[in-house]
C-alpha angles and dihedrals in degrees: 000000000000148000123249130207129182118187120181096355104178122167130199118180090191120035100254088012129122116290112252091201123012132220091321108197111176136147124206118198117226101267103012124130110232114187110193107206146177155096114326118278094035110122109266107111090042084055098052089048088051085050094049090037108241095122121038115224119235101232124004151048140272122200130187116197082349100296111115110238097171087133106028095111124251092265093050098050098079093226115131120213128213098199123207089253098044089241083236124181100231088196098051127075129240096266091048089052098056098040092041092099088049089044097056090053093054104246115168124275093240095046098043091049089045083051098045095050084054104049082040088051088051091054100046085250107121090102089060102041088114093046128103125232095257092056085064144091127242092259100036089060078053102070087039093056084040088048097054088057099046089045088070098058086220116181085250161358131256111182117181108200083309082179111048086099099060132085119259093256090046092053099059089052096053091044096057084045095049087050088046094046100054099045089052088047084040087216141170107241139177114202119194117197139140090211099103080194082063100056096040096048096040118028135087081217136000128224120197125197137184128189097349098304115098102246094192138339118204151102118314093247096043083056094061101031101050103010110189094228136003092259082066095041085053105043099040102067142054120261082018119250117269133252123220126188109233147157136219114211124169088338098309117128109221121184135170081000105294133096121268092212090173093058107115109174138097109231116220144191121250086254090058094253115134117249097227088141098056111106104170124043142160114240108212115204129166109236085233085073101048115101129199121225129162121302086243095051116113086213089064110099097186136002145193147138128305096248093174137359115207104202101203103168105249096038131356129227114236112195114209122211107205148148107318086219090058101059131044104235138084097241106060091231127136105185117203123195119229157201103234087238109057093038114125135234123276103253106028123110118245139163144216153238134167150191106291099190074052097061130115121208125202140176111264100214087037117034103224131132127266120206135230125229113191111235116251 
C-alpha cells in the first residue's frame, strides 16, 4: 500500500469560474481509512475523481509514496475504484467480473483464477462464483464490485458512496464488512459519503468539507466532541447539535435571554486571547445534554411548547417549538434527547436547561469555535 498526499488541490469546471474545491491540503498514511464527508454539492466526490484521475484538478499537486503523479493518467496509477452503481458486466459471471481487470492486463490464466478463488473466498463468494449479476442480492453485487477491485493488490482504495443503493439493514452490514475488510487488507483507503453516521462509524479520520473548503479533519470523536466551527458541530451528530443565540458581557453568559449564573469558564480565542470584546455568540449544546425541567423553573434558559415526541425504544426525541430569536435555525426547533419515561406530553410547555461544562461556543460572524478555560 502507499501513502497519498494531496497539497493545494483547487478545482474550476469553467476558466474564471467557482471553485468547485479550494486550496485542498491534506496527508493519508499508508494503510489509514479516510472517510470525506459532507452536504451535496461539496466537493467529495470531485476530490476522489481528482485522486483516481479521472478529473484533473485546476492548480496543485498529488503525491503517492511521495512521487507526484498529478499527470500519470487514471490506468497507470495503480488505485482501484468501487463506484455507487457497482460498474458490473451483466453478461459476465461472478468469477469474470472479478478477474476482468486481470484479465485486461494479461495475467495468466492459472494465476488470475488462484487469485479470484481467494478474493472470492475472502467475500464469502466462493459459492457464486458461476452466477450472473443479475442472480445476485444488493449486497452480494457489492462484494463483487468490492472484489474486482482487491483482486488487483492496487496501492489503494477509492469508494464513492459504494452503499446509497442499499437498504438501511443492508447498510449496516456492509459497513461493519467494508471496515473489516480494509484492516485485514491493512489498506489505504478514501471513502466518499454524505451519510455523517458512515464516516463516524467507519473511518481512521474524517474530513468534512463544505462548499468546496475543508471545514476539519480529525477523529470521529475528535469531530463531536471539539467541532472547528459550528457548520462541523451541526453536521457531525444525529439529531444534529443545537444552536442558541447568546451573548458574553463583562464575563456573564447570557442565553435565550436569560443568565447563565452557573456558568463558570473564561471563553478564549484560538490564539489564546480572551474574548472580553464578543457580544454576541452561538451556544452549541447535543440534545443528549439538554435537560427538561418545568416552564417556571429559573434553571430553565429557554422554553416552549412540545411540538412532536419521537418514541424510539432506548430514548425518545422531544422536539421543542420556541422563540425563533433564541435559536439559530430557521425552524424554531430545539430538539432534547430523553429518556421514554420522563418524556413530556405533545402540547405542554416545558423548558430547558443543559450541561453547561458540556457547551460548545462559537463566533457568531465566523463561525469558529471559541474555547473554555475553567476558572481557577
Amino acid at each position: 500500500m502507499a501513502s497519498i498526499s494531496l497539497r493545494g488541490i483547487t478545482k474550476r469546471f469553467n476558466d474564471g469560474g467557482p471553485e468547485a474545491l479550494s486550496t485542498v491540503d491534506l496527508d493519508i498514511q499508508d494503510g489509514e481509512f479516510v472517510v470525506l464527508v459532507g452536504p451535496s454539492g461539496c466537493g467529495k466526490t470531485t476530490l476522489l475523481r481528482i485522486v483516481a484521475g479521472l478529473e484533473t484538478a485546476t492548480e496543485g499537486h498529488m503525491l503517492i509514496d511521495g512521487k507526484d503523479i498529478s499527470k500519470v493518467r487514471p490506468g497507470d496509477r495503480d488505485i482501484a475504484m468501487v463506484f455507487q452503481n457497482y460498474a458490473l458486466f451483466p453478461h459476465l459471471t461472478v468469477e469474470e467480473n472479478i478477474g476482468f481487470g486481470l484479465r485486461i492486463r494479461r495475467t495468466p490464466k492459472v494465476n488470475r483464477r488462484e487469485r479470484v478463488r481467494e478474493t472470492a473466498a475472502l467475500l464469502g463468494l466462493e459459492s457464486y462464483l458461476d452466477r450472473r449479476p443479475g442472480e445476485l442480492s444488493g449486497g452480494q453485487r457489492q462484494r463483487v464490485a468490492m472484489g474486482r477491485a482487491i483482486v488487483r493488490h492496487p496501492v489503494a482504495f477509492l469508494m464513492d458512496e459504494p452503499l446509497s443503493n442499499l437498504d438501511a439493514k443492508l447498510r449496516v452490514e456492509m459497513r461493519a464488512e467494508i471496515s473489516r475488510l480494509q484492516r485485514t487488507l491493512a489498506s489505504t483507503t478514501i471513502y466518499v459519503t454524505h451519510d455523517q453516521t458512515e464516516a463516524m462509524t467507519m473511518g481512521d479520520r474524517v474530513v468534512v468539507l463544505d462548499k468546496g473548503v475543508v471545514q476539519q479533519v480529525a477523529k470521529p470523536s475528535e469531530l463531536y466532541q471539539h467541532p472547528a466551527n459550528s457548520f462541523v458541530a451541526r453536521f457531525i451528530g444525529a439529531p444534529m447539535m443545537n444552536l442558541l443565540r447568546g451573548s458574553w458581557t463583562d464575563g456573564q453568559l447570557q442565553v435565550g435571554g436569560s443568565r447563565v449564573e452557573e456558568f463558570r469558564c473564561i471563553l478564549e480565542r484560538d490564539d489564546g486571547d480572551d474574548v472580553g470584546d464578543v457580544r454576541d455568540l452561538l451556544v452549541g449544546i447535543r440534545p443528549e445534554h439538554v435537560h427538561i425541567v418545568p416552564a417556571e423553573n429559573g434553571q430553565a434558559v429557554v422554553t416552549g411548547r412540545v411540538a412532536l415526541v419521537e418514541h424510539l425504544g432506548k430514548e425518545a426525541q422531544v422536539h421543542l417549538d420556541v422563540d425563533k430569536g433564541s435559536v439559530a435555525s430557521e425552524t424554531g426547533i430545539l430538539v432534547a434527547t430523553v429518556d421514554p419515561a420522563d418524556a413530556p406530553e405533545e402540547g405542554t410547555m416545558i423548558g430547558i436547561g443543559f450541561d453547561h461544562d458540556k457547551a460548545h461556543f462559537f463566533d457568531t460572524a465566523s463561525g469558529k469555535s471559541i474555547r473554555t478555560q475553567p476558572l481557577g
